[in-house]
Backbone as numpy.savetxt, mean C-alpha at the origin, in Angstrom:
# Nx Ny Nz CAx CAy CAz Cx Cy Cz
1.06 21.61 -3.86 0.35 21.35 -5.11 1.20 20.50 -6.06
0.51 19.99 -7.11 1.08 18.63 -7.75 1.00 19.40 -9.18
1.88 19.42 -9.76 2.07 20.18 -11.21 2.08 19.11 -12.40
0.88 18.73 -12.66 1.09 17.32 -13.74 2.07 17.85 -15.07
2.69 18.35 -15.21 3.40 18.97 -16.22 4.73 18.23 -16.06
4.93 18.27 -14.36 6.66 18.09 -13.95 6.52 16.54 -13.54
5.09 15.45 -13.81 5.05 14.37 -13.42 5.38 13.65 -14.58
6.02 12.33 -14.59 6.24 11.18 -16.04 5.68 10.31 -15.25
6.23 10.08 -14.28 5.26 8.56 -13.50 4.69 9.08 -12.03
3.50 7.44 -12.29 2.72 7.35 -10.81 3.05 6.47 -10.50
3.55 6.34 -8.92 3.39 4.84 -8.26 2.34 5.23 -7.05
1.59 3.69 -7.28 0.72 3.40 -6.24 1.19 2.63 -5.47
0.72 2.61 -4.56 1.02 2.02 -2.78 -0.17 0.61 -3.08
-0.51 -0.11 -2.93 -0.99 -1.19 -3.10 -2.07 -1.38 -2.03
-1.72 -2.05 -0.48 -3.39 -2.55 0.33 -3.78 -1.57 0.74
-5.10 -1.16 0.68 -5.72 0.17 1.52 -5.78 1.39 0.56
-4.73 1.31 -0.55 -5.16 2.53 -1.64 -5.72 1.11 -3.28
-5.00 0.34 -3.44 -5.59 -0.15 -4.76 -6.53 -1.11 -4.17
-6.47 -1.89 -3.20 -7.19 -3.06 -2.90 -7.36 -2.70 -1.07
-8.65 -3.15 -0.86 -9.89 -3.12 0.09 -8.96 -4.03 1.31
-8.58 -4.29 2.24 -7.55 -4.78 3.17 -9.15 -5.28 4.38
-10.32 -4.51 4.10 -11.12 -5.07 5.14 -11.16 -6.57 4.86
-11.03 -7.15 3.85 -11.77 -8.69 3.61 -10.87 -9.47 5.05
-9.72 -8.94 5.31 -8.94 -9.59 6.31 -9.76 -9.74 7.47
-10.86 -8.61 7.84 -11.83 -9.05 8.50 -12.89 -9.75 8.74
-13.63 -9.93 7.45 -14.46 -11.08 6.89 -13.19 -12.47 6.89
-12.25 -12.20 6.73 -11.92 -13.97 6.83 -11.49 -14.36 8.37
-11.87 -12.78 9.60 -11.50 -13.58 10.83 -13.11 -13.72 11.14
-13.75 -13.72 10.68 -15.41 -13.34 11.53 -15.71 -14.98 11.41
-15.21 -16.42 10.88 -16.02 -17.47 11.34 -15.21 -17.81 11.77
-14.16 -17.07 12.82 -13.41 -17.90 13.97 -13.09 -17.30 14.78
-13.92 -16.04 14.86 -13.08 -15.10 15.83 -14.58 -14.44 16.60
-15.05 -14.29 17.49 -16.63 -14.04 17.52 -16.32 -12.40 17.78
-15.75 -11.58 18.24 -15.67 -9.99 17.23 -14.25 -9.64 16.86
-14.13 -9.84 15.21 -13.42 -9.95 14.50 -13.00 -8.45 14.12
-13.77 -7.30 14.36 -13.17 -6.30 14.43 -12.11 -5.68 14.90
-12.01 -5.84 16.30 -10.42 -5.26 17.40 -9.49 -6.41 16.54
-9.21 -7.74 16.41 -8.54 -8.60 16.14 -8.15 -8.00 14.60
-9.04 -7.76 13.73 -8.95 -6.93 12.75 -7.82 -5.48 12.92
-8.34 -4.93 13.49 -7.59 -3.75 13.60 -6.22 -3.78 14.23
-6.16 -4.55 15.19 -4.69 -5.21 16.02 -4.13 -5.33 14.71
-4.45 -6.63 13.62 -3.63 -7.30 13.36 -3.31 -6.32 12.21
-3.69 -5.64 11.86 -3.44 -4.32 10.36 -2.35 -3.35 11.18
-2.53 -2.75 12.38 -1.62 -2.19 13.86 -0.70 -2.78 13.75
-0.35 -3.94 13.47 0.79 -4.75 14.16 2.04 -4.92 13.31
1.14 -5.12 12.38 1.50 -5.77 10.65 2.90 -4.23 10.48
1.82 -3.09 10.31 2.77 -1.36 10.14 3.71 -1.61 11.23
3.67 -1.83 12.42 4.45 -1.74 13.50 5.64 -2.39 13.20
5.48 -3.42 13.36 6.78 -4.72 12.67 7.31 -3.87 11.53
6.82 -3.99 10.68 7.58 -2.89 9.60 8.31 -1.70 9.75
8.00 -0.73 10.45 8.58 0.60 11.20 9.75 0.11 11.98
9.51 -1.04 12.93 10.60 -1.69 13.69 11.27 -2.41 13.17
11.55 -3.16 11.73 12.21 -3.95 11.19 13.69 -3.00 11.18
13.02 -1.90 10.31 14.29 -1.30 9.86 15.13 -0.54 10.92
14.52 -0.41 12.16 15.54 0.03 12.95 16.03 -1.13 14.03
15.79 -2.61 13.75 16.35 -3.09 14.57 17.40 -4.46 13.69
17.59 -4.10 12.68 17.83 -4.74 11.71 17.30 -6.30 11.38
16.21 -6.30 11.17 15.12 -7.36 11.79 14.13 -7.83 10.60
14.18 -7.33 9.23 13.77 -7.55 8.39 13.20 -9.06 7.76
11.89 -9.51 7.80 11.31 -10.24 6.97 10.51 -9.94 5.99
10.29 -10.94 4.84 9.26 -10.61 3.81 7.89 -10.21 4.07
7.02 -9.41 3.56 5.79 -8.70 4.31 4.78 -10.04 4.48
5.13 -10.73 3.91 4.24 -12.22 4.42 4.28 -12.59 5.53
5.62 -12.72 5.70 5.97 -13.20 7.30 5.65 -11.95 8.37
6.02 -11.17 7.92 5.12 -10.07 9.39 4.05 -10.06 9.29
2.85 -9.98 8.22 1.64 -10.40 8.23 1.50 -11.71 9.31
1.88 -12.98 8.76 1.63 -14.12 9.69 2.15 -13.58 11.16
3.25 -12.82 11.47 3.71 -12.70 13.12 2.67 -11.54 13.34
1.98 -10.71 12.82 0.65 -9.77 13.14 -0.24 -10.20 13.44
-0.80 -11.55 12.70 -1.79 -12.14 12.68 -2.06 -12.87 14.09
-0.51 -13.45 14.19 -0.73 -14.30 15.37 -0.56 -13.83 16.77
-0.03 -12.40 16.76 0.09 -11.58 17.63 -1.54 -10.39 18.24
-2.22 -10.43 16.88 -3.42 -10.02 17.29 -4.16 -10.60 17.88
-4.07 -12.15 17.39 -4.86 -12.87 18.12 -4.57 -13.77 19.40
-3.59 -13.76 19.93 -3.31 -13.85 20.92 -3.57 -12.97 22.13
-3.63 -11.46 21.76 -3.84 -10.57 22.57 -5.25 -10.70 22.88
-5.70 -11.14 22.20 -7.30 -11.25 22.23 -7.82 -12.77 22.60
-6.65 -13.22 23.03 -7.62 -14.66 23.41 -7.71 -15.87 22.97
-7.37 -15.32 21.25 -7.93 -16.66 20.57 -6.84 -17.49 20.22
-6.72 -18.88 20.54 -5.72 -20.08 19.69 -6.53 -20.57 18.63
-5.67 -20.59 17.63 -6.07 -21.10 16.34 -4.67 -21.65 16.05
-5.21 -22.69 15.65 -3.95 -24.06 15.09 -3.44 -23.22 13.80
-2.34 -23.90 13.05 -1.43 -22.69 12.28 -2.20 -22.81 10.76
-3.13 -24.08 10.58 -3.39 -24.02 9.30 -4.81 -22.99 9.36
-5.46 -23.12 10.33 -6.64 -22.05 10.36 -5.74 -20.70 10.44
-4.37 -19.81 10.97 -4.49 -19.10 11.06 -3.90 -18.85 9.20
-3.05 -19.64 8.51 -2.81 -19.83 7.03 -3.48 -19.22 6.19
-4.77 -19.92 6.18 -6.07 -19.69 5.59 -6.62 -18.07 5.91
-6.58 -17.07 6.96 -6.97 -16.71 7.00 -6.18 -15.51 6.41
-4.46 -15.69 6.79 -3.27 -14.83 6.09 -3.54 -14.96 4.66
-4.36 -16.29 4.18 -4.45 -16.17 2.44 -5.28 -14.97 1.94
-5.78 -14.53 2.54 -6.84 -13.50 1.82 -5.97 -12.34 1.74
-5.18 -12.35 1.77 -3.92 -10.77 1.18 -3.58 -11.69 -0.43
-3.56 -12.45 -0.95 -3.56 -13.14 -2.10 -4.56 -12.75 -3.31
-6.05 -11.95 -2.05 -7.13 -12.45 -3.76 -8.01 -11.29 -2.73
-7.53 -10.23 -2.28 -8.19 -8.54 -1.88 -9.12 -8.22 -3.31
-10.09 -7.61 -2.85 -10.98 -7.05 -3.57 -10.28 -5.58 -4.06
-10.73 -5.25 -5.80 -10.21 -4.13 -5.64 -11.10 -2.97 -5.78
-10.88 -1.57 -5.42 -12.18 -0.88 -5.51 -12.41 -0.38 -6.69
-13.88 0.27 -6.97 -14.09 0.39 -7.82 -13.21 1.47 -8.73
-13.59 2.50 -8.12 -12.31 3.71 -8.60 -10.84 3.39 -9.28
-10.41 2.07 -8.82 -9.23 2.02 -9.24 -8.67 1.52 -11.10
-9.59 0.96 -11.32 -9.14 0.60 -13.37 -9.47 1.62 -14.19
-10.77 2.33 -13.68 -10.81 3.52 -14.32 -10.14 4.54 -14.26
-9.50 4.74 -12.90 -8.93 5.80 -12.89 -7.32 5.55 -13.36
-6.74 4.19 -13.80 -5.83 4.15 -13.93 -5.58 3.96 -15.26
-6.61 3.81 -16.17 -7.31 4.00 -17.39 -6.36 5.10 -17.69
-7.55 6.02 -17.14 -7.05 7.55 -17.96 -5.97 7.81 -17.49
-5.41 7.52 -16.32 -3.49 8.05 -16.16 -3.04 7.45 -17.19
-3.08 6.23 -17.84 -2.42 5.96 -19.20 -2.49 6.36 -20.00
-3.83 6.53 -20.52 -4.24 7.41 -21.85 -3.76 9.14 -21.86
-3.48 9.51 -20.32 -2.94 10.69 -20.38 -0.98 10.77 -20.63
-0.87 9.68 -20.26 0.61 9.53 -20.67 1.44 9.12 -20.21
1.24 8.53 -18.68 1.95 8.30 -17.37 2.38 6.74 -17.55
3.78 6.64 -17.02 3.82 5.92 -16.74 3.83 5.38 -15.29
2.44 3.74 -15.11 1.96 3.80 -13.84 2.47 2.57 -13.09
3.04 2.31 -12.07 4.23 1.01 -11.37 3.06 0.86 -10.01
3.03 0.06 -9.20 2.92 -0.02 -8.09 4.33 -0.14 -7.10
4.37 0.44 -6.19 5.23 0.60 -5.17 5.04 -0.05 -3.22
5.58 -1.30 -3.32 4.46 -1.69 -2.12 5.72 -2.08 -0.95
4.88 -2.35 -0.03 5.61 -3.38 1.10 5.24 -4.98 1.07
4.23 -5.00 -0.05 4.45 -6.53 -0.13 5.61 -7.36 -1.09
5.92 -8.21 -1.06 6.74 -9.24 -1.55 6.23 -9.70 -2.62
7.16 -9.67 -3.45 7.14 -9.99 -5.29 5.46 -11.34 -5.29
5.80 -12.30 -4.58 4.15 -12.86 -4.70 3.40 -12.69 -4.93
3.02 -11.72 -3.15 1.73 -11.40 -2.84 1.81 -10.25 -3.85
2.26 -9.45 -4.65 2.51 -8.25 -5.73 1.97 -8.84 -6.48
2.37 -10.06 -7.33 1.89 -10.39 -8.41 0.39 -11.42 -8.25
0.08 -11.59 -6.89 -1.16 -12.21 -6.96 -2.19 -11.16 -7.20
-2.01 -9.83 -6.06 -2.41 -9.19 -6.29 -2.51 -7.92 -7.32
-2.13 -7.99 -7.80 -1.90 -7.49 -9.58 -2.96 -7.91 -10.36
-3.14 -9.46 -10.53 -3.55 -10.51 -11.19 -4.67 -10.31 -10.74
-5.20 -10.43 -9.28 -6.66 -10.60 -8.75 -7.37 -9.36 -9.34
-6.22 -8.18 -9.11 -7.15 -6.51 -9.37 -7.40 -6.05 -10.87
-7.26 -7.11 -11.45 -7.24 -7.40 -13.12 -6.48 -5.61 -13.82
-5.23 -5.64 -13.19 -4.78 -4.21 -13.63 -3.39 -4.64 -14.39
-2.94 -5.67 -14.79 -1.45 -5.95 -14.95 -1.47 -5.05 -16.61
-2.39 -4.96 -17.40 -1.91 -4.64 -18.31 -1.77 -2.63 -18.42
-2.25 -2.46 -17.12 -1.92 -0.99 -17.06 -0.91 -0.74 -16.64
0.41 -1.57 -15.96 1.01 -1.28 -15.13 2.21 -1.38 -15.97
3.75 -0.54 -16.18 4.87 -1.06 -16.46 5.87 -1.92 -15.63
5.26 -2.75 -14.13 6.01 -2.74 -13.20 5.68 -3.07 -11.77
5.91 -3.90 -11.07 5.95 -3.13 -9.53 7.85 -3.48 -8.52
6.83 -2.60 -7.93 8.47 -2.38 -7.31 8.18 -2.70 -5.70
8.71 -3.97 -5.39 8.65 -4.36 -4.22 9.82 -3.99 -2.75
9.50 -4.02 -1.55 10.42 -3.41 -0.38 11.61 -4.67 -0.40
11.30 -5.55 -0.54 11.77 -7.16 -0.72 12.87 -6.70 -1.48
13.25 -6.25 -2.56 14.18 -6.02 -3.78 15.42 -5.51 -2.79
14.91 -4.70 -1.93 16.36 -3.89 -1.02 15.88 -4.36 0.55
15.01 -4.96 0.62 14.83 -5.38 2.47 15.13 -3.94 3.35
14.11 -3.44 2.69 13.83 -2.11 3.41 12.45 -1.51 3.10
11.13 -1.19 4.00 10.19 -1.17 4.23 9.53 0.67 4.28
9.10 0.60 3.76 8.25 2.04 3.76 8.13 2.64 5.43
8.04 3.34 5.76 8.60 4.85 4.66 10.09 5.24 4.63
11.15 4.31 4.46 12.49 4.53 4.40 12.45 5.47 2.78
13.33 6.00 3.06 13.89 7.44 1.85 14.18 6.07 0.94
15.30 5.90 1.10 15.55 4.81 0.22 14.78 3.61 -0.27
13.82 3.27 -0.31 12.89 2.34 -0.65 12.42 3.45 -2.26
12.15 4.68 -1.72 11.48 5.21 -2.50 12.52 5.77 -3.71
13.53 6.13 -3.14 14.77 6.21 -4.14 14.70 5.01 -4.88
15.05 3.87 -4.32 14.84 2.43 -5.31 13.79 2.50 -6.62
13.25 3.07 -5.99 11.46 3.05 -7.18 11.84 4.21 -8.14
12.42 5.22 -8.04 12.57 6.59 -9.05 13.98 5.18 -9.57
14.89 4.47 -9.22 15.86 3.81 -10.00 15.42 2.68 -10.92
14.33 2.24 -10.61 13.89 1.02 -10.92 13.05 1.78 -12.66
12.25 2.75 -11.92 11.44 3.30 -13.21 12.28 4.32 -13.87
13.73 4.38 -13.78 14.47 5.65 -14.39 13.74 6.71 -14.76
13.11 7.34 -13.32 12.66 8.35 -13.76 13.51 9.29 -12.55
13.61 11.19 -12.38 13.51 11.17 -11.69 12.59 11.79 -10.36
13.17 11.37 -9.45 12.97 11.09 -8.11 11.61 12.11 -8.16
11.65 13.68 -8.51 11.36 14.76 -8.42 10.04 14.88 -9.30
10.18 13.79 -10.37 9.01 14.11 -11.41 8.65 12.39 -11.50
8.39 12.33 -10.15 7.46 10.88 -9.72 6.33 11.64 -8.84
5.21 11.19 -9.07 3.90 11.50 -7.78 3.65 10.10 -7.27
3.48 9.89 -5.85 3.40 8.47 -5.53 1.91 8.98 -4.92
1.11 7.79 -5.21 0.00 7.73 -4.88 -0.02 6.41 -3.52
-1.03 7.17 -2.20 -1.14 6.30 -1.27 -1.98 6.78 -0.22
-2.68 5.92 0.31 -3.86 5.59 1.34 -3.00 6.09 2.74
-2.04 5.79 2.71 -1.63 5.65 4.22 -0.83 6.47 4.80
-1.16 7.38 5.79 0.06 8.67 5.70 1.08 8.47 5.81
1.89 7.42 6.61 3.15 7.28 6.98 3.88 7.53 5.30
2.85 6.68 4.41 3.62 6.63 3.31 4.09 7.63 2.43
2.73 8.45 2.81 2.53 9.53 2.11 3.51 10.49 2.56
3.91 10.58 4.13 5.12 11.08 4.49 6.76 10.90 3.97
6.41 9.79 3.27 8.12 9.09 3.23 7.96 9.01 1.71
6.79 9.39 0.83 7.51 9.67 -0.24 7.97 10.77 -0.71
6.74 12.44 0.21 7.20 13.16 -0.01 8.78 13.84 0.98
8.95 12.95 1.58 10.50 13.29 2.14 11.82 12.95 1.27
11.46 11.69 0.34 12.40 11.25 -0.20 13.07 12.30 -1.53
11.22 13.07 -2.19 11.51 13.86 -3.09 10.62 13.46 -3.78
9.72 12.91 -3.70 8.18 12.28 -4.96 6.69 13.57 -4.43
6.26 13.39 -5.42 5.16 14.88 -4.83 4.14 13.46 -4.54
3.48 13.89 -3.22 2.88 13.11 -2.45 1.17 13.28 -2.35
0.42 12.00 -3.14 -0.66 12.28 -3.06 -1.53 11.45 -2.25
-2.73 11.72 -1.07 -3.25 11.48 -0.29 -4.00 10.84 -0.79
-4.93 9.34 -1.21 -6.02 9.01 -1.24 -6.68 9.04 0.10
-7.49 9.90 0.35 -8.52 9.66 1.61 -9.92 9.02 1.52
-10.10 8.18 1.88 -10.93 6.91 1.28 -12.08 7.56 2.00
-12.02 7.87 3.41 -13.05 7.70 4.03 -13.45 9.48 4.71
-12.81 9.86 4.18 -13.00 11.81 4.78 -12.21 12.02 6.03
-11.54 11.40 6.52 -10.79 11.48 7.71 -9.89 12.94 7.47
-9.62 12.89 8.95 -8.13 14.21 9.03 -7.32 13.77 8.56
-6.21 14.84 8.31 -4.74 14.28 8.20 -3.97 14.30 9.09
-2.69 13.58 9.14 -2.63 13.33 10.83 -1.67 14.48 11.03
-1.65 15.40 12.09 -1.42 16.67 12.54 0.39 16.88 12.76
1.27 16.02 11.64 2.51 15.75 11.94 3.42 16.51 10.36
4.39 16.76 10.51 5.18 16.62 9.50 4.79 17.58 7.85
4.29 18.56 8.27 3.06 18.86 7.12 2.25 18.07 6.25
1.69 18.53 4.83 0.57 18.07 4.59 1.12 17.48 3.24
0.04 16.62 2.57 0.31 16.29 1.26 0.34 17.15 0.23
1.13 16.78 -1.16 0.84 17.99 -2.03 -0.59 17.77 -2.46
-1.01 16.86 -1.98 -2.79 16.45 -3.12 -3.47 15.65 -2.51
-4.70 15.97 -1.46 -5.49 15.21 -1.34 -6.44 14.69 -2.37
-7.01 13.37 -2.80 -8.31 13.11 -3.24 -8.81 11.77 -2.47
-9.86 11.51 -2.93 -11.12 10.53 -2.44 -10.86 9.71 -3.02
-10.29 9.18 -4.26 -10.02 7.94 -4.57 -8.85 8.17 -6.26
-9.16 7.04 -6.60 -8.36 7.58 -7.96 -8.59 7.74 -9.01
-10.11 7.77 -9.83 -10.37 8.84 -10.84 -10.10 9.67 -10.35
-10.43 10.42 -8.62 -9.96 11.71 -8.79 -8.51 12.11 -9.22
-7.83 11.53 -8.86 -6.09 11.36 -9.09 -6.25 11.74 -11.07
-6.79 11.57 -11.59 -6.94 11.14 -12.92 -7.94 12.69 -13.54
-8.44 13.11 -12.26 -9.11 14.23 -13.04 -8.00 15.41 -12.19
-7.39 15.20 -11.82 -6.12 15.97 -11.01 -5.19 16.41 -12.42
-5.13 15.46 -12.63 -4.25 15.05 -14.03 -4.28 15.37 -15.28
-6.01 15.59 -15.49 -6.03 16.13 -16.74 -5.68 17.65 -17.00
-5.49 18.25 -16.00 -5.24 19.84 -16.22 -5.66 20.47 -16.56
């Protein structure tokens, strides 16, 4: 359980909890004739590279494993696409849709008192494009990118970085996130760990559970009011 009493800040996790990551599929569907598996490969691939960066000391900016995901999904599947079609299609992590749940609910985490950062694996850029696109910059004190220490979620230390960055501590941070791995590695580091479950799914049967599931993030926000 999540004790909003012992929280000062939220960080959010960024594609898949603040912004919609399907459009990556709409931008393979007029070149890919089923853009779904290629879809899902290349989101598979993208986490993979990341998990393996840090243990093979192998680290690039999340752009560039995006592009080596991209081109690795689609290869498995068949398709050549020249590098400026596959460009174009890596651009849509630039200008993600964001969902609805997310300004409102990050609304009232302000008005309740929090201070709210994003915490991502993307690179200071794609951070600030997407910031800009999800029209949230003026809620935010911050984001805190993997890029800053070239170390990738769910490393302990990534998340330590973020309780240093927002001088808060470690203990009276709740990180908010879509994705369990993450949700694993913040509550390992020492952040109380909250689940957005977008779609009603399980949780995955590893490592115990989150301190806080919700459905999106007003709920996070009615969690909050106490």
């Amino acid at each position: 359980m999540v004790d909003p009493d012992d929280i000062e800040t939220i960080t959010f996790d960024s594609y898949g909890t603040l912004v919609d990551t399907d459009a990556a599929e709409r931008a393979l569907a007029d070149r890919v004739d089923d853009p779904e598996p290629v879809s899902r490969l290349w989101r598979a691939r993208s986490l993979e590279y990341t998990f393996l960066a840090g243990q093979v000391d192998a680290y690039e900016p999340f752009y560039e494993v995006n592009r080596h995901a991209l081109q690795g999904a689609l290869a498995a599947h068949g398709v050549d696409l020249p590098a400026d079609e596959r460009d174009e299609i890596l651009s849509v992590y630039h200008e993600l849709d964001v969902f609805d749940d997310v300004r409102p609910g990050m609304e009232r985490l302000r008005e309740q008192g929090y201070d709210l950062y994003v915490l991502s694996n993307g690179n200071p850029a794609m951070l600030d494009s997407m910031v800009a696109h999800a029209g949230i910059e003026d809620l935010l004190e911050d984001t805190v990118s993997a890029h800053e220490i070239r170390q990738f979620k769910p490393a302990a230390d990534l998340y330590r970085h973020a309780a240093g960055r927002t001088g808060t501590p470690i203990d009276r941070i709740a990180h908010v996130a879509a994705g369990w791995f993450d949700v694993m590695g913040a509550g390992n580091a020492g952040m109380d760990a909250v689940w957005v479950n977008r779609d009603g799914g399980p949780w995955e049967p590893f490592d115990g559970d989150p301190d806080l599931t919700v459905p999106d993030i007003e709920a996070v926000a009615d969690e909050f009011e106490g």
